[in-house]
C-alpha positions as CSV (number, residue, x, y, z in Angstrom):
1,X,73.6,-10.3,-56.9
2,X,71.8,-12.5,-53.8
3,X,71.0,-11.2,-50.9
4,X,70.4,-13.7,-48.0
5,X,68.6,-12.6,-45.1
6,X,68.1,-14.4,-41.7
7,X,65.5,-13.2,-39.4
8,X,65.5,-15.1,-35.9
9,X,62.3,-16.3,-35.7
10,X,62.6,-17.4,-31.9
11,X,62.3,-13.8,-31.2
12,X,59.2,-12.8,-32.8
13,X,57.8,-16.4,-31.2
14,X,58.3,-14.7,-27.7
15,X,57.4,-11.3,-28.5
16,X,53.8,-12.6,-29.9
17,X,53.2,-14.9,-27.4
18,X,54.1,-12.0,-25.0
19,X,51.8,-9.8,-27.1
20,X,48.8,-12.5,-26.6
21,X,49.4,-12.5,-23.2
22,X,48.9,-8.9,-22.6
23,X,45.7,-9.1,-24.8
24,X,44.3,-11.7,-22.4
25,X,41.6,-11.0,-19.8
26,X,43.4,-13.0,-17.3
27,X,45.9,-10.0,-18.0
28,X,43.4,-7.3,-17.6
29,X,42.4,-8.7,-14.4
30,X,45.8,-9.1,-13.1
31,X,46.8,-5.4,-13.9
32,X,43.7,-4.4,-12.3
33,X,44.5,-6.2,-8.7
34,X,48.3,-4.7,-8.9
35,X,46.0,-1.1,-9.3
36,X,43.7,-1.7,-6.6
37,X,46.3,-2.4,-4.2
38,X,48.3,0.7,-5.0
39,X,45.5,2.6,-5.1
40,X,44.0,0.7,-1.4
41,X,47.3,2.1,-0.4
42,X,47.5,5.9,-1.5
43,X,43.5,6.1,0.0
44,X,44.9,5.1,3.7
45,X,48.0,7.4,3.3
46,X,45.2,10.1,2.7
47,X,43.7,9.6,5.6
48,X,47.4,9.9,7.4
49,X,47.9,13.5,5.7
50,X,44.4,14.4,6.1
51,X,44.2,14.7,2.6
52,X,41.5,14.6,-0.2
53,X,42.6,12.6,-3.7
54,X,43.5,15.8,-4.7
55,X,46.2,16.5,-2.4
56,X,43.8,19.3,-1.0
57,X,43.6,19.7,3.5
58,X,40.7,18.5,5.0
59,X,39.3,20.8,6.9
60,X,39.8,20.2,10.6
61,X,36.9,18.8,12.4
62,X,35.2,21.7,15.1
63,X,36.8,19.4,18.2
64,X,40.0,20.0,16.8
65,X,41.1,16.6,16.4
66,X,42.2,14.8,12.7
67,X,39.2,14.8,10.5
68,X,38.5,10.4,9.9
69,X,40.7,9.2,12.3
70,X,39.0,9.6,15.3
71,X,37.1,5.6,16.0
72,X,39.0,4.5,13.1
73,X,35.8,3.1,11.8
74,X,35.7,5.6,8.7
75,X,39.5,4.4,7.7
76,X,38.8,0.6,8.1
77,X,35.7,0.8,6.2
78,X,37.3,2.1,2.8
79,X,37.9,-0.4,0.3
80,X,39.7,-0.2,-3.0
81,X,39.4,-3.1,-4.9
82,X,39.3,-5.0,-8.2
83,X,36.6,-6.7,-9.4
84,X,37.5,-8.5,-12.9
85,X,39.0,-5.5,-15.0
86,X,36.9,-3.3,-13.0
87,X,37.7,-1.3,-9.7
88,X,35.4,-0.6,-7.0
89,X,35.8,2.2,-4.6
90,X,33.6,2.2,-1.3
91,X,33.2,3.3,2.2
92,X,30.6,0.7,3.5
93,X,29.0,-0.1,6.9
94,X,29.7,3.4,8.6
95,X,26.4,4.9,7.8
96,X,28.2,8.5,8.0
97,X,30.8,8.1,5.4
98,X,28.4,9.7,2.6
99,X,28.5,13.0,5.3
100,X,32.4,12.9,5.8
101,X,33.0,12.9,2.2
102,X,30.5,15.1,0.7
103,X,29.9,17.2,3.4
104,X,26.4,18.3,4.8
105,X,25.0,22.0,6.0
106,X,27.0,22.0,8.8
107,X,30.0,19.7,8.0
108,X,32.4,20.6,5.3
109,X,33.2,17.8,2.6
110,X,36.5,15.9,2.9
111,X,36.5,13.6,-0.1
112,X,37.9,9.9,-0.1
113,X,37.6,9.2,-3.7
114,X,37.9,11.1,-6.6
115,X,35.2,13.0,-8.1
116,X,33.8,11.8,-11.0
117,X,32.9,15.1,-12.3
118,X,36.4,16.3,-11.9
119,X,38.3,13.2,-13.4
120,X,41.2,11.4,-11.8
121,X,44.1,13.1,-9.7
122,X,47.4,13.4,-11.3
123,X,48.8,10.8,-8.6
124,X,46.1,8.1,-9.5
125,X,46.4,8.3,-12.9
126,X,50.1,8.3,-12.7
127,X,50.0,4.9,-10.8
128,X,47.1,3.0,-12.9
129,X,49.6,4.4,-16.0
130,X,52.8,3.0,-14.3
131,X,51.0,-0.4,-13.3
132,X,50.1,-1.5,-16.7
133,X,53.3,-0.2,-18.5
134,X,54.9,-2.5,-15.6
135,X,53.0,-5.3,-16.4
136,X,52.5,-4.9,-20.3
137,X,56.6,-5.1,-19.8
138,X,56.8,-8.3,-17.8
139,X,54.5,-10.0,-20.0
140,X,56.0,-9.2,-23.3
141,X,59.8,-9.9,-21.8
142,X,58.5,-13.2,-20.8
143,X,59.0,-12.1,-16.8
């Protein structure tokens, strides 16, 4: 009895150099950049719903108004961006921005970032999950 077997080689060509791809720190940056920018975005819709990373209300400010909207400073100082595979979270130049999210003896805290001691929110670690799956995809397919 014979047996012939034909296996399209073309197709494992692709898939490994789409494998290889993914593998590559050029990827690893790339996926990180397509996170940042997700993750720039859901900071500044925090500050719209007034919002820790949590999903948990800031408390109101004593004036009444929204608590890190009121200059606008605060907002346009936070920065989420990537940094070779890395990605840096920061609040820099408003010298109060340590008080507004971690709160003092008089101030309650409204955080911007996650804690580290807490671990990422569900919604952050849902979009760094669906950003590489994207990507991983697109690279393997060849797209």
């Amino acid at each position: 009895m014979k047996v012939k077997v034909e296996v399209d080689t073309k197709a494992l060509a692709a898939l490994s150099l789409g494998l290889s791809t993914v593998a590559s720190g050029e990827t690893a940056r790339a996926i990180t950049r397509e996170i940042a920018g997700e993750l720039d975005a859901l900071v500044r819709e925090q500050f719209q719903r007034g919002r820790d990373p949590y999903g948990v209300p800031w408390e109101a400010p004593k004036d009444g108004g929204r608590p890190g909207v009121r200059s606008g400073k605060l907002k346009g100082s936070v920065s989420v961006r990537a940094a070779g595979n890395r990605i840096l979270l920061s609040a820099s130049g408003v010298p109060y921005a340590r008080f507004f999210s971690r709160g003092t003896s008089r101030m309650a805290a409204r955080p911007i970032f996650p804690e580290a001691s807490i671990g990422l929110p569900p919604k952050w670690r849902d979009i760094i999950d669906k950003a590489a799956r994207r990507y991983v995809r697109r690279a393997v397919k060849g797209r």
